[in-house]
ZARO-443182 format. One record per residue (C-alpha): residue number from 1; residue in three letters; y, x, z. Coordinates in Angstrom, 3 decimals. Each point is the difference from the previous one (the first is absolute). Last residue first. Layout:
BEGIN
<pt resi="NUM" resn="ALA" c2="Y" c1="X" c3="Z"/>
...
REM end
This chain:
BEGIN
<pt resi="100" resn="UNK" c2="65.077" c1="88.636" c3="65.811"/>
<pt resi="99" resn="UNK" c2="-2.303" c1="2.957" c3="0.827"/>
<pt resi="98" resn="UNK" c2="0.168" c1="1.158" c3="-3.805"/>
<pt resi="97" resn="UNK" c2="4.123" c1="0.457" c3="0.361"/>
<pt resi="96" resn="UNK" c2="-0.416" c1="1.736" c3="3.512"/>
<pt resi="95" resn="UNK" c2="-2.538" c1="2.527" c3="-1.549"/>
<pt resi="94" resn="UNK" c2="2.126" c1="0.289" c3="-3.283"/>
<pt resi="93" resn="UNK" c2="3.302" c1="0.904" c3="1.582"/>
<pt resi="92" resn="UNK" c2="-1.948" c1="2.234" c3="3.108"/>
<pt resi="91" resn="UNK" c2="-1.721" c1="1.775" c3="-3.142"/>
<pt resi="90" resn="UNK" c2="3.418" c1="0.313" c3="-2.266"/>
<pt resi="89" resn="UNK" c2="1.750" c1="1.566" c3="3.645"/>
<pt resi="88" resn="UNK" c2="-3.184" c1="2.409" c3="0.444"/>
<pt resi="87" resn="UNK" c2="0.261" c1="1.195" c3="-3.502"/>
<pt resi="86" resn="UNK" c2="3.702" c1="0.588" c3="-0.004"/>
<pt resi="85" resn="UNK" c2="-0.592" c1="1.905" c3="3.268"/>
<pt resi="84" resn="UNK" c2="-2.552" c1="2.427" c3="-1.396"/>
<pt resi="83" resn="UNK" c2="2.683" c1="0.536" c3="-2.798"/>
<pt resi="82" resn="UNK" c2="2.609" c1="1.013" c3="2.074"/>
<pt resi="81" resn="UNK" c2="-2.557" c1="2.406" c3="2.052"/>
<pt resi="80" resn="UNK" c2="-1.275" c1="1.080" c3="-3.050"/>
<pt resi="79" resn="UNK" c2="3.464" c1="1.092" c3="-1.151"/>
<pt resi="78" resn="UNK" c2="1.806" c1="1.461" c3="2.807"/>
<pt resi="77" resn="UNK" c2="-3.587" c1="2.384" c3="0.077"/>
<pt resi="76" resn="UNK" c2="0.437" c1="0.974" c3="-3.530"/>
<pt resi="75" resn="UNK" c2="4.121" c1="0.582" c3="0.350"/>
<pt resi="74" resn="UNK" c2="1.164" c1="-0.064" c3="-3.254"/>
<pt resi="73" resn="UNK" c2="3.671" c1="0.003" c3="0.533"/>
<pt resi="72" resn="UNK" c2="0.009" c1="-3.768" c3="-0.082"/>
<pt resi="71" resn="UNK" c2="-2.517" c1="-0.190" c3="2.178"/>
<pt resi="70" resn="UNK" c2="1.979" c1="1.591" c3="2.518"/>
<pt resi="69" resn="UNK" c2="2.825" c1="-2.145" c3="-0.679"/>
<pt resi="68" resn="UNK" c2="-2.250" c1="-2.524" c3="0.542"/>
<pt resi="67" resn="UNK" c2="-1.143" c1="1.091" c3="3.501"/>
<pt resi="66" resn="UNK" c2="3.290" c1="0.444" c3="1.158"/>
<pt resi="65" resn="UNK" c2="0.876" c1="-3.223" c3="-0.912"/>
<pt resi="64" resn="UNK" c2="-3.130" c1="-1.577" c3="2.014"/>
<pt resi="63" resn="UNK" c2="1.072" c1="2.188" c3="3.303"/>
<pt resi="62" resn="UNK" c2="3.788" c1="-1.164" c3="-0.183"/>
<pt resi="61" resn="UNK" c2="-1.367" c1="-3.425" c3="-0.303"/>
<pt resi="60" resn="UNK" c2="-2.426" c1="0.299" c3="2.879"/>
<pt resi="59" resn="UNK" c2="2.727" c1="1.145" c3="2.189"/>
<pt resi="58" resn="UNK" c2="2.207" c1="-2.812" c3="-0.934"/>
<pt resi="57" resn="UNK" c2="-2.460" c1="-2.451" c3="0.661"/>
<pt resi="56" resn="UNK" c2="-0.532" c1="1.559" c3="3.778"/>
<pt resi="55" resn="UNK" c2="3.510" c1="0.097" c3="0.414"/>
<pt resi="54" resn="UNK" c2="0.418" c1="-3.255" c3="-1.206"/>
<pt resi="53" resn="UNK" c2="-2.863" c1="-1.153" c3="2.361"/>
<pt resi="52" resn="UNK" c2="1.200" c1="1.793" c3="2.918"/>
<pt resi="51" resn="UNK" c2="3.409" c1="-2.036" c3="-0.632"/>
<pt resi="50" resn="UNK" c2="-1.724" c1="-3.049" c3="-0.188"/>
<pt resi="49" resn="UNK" c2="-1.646" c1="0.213" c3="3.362"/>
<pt resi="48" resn="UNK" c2="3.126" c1="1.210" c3="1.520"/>
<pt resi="47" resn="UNK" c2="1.910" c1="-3.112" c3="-0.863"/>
<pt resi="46" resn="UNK" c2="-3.016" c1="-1.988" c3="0.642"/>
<pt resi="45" resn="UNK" c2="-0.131" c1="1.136" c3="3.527"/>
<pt resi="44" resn="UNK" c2="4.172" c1="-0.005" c3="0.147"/>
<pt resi="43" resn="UNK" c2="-0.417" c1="-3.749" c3="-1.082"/>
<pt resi="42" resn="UNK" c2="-2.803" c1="-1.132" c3="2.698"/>
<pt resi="41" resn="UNK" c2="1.741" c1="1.719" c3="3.051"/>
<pt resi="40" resn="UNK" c2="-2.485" c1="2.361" c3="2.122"/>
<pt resi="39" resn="UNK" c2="2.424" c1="3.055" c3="-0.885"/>
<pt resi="38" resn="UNK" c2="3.149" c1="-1.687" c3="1.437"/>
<pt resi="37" resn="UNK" c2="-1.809" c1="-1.801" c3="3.315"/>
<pt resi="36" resn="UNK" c2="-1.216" c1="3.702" c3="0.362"/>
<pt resi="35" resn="UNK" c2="3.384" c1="1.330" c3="-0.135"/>
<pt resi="34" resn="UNK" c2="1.301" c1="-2.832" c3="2.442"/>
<pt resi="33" resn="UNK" c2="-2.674" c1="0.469" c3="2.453"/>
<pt resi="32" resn="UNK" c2="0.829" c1="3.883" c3="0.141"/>
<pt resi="31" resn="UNK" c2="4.085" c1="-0.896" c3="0.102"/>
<pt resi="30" resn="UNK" c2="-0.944" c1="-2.252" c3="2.778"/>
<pt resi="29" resn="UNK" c2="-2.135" c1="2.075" c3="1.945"/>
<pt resi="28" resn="UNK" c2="2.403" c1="2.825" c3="0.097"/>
<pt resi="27" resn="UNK" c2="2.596" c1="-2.277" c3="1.021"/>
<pt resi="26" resn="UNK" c2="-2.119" c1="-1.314" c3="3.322"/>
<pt resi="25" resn="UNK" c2="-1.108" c1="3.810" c3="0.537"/>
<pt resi="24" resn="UNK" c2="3.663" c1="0.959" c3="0.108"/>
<pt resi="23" resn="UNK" c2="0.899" c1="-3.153" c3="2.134"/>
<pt resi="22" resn="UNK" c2="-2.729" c1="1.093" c3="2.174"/>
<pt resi="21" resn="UNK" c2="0.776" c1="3.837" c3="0.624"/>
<pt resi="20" resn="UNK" c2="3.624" c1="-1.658" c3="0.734"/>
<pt resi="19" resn="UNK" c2="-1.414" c1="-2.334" c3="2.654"/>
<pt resi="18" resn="UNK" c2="-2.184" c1="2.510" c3="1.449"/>
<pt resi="17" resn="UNK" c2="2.846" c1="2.640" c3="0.249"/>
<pt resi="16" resn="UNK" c2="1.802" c1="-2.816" c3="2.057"/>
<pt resi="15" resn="UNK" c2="-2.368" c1="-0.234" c3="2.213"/>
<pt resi="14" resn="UNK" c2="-0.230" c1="3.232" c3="0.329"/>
<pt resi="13" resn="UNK" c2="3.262" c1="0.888" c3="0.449"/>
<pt resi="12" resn="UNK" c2="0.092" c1="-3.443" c3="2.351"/>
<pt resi="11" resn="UNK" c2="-2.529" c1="1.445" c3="2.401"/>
<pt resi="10" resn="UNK" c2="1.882" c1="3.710" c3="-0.055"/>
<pt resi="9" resn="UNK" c2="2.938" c1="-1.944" c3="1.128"/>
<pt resi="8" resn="UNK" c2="-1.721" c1="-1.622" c3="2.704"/>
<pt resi="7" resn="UNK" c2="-1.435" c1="2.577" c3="0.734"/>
<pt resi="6" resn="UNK" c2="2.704" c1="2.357" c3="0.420"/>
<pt resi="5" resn="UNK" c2="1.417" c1="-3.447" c3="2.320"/>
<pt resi="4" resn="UNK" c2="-2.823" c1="0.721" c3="2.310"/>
<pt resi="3" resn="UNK" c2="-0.054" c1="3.585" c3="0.583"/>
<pt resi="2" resn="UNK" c2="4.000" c1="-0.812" c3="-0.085"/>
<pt resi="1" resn="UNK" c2="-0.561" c1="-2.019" c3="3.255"/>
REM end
């Protein structure tokens, strides 16, 4: 008769061990599907999107300032790539203004 009830109990140990290791799944899933739910949403996208793109802008910034104050101290190759960019910028102006 204990043989039997120390299974019993070791039945509902287990069982209950089941139950728990499911509840912890159950909540892990949850938070998972709720993190995903938060990245997938339409405003945090753009949010980030936008973001990137500042960073991005202000990168280029920093890069084009740097560049000019090299120029500014006479720097040959600061200067021809400055002025190569002028002249691409006056051709896209004119090539757009004679298409239209």
């Amino acid at each position: 008769m204990s043989d039997a009830k120390n299974s019993a109990q070791s039945s509902q140990r287990s069982i209950e061990d089941i139950e728990a290791e499911l509840r912890r799944t159950r909540e892990e899933m949850t938070q998972t599907v709720n993190e995903l739910a938060g990245r997938l949403d339409p405003k945090v996208v753009a949010k980030n999107a936008a973001d990137q793109a500042k960073q991005k802008a202000d990168t280029a910034a920093n890069r084009v300032k740097a560049l000019a104050n090299d120029a500014k101290s006479g720097d040959l190759r600061a200067i021809g790539i400055l002025a190569g960019s002028a002249v691409a910028v006056i051709g896209l102006g004119a090539l757009i203004i004679y298409r239209h």
